[in-house]
N, C-alpha and C positions, 0 to 999 in steps of 0.2 A: 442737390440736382436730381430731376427726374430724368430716367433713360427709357428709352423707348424702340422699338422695331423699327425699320425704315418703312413699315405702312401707314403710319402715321406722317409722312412727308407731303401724302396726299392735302390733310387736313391744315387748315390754317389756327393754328394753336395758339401762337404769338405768348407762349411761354419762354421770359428769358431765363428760367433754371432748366430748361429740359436737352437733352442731349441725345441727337438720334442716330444708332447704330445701323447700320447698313448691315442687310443678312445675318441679324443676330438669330443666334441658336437658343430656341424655348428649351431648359432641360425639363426634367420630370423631378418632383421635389421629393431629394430623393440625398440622403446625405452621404457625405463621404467614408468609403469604404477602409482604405488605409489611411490612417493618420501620420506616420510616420513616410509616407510617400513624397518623394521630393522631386516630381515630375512638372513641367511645364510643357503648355502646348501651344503650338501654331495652328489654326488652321487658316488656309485661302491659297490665293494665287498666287505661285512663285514667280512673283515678276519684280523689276528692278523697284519700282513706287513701293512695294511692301516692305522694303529696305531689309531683308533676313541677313543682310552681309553685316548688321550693325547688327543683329540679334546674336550671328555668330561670335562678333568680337566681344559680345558682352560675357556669352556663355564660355567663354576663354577667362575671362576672367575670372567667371562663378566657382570653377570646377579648382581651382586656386583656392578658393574659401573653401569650399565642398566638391568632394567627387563626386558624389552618389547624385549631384543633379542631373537630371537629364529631360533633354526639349523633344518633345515629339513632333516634329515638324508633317502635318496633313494636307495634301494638295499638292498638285503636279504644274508646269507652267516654264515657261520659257527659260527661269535663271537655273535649272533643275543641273545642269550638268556643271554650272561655275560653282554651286552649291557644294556638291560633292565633291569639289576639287578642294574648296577651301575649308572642309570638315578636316578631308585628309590633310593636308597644308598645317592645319590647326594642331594635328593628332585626336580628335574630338570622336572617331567614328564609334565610343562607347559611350559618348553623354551626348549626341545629336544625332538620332533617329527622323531617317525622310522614309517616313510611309507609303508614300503617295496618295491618290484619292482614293477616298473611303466613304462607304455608305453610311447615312446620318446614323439610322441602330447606332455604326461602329465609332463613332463621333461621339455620340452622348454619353457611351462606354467611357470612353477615354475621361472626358470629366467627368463623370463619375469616381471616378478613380484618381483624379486629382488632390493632389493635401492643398 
C-alpha cells in the first residue's frame, strides 16, 4: 500500500493500493532516540468519532502485560472531561497522559522519542 497526505485527495490518482491520511504529520528523518521507550501517542480531537474511550480500555489492558506503557494523549476537544474521569475510574492517571494541545515542534518531539 501507498500512503499519502490528504493533499493528494485533490488529485484523481485512481490508485487501488493507496491510502490517504488526513492531516498526516511529515517528521524529519531523524531516528529514534530511546529504544527501550515504551510510549504511545495520540494526537487529534477529543471527540466521541475518535473513539479514545476504546483506546482507554485497551491501555487497561496493556499495563496488565507491561506497566511502564504509557499513551500520551495530544489534543483538547469536547470528550476532555469524560476522558479524565475514566483514566481515574481505570486508575491509569500514571500510563495515560492528556497533554492537551501542543505546538507541532512539541509533536514531532514526541515522536521522536517514540520506540
Amino acid at each position: 500500500n501507498v500512503i499519502l497526505p490528504n493533499k493528494y485527495l485533490n488529485y484523481d490518482l485512481r490508485l487501488d493500493n493507496a491510502i490517504v491520511i488526513p492531516n498526516v504529520i511529515v517528521l524529519p528523518n531523524k531516528r529514534c532516540i530511546y529504544k527501550d521507550n515504551k510510549k504511545l501517542i495520540f494526537v487529534g480531537k477529543l471527540n466521541k468519532s475518535k473513539r479514545l474511550d476504546d483506546l482507554i480500555d485497551i491501555m487497561e489492558k496493556l499495563i496488565h502485560i507491561d506497566n511502564d506503557i504509557v499513551l500520551n494523549i495530544i489534543g483538547d476537544g469536547d470528550e476532555r472531561v469524560e476522558l479524565i474521569q475514566n483514566i481515574k475510574d481505570k486508575g491509569l492517571e500514571k500510563n495515560v497522559l492528556l497533554l492537551g494541545t501542543c505546538y507541532l515542534d512539541e509533536i514531532i518531539e514526541e515522536f521522536i522519542h517514540i520506540n
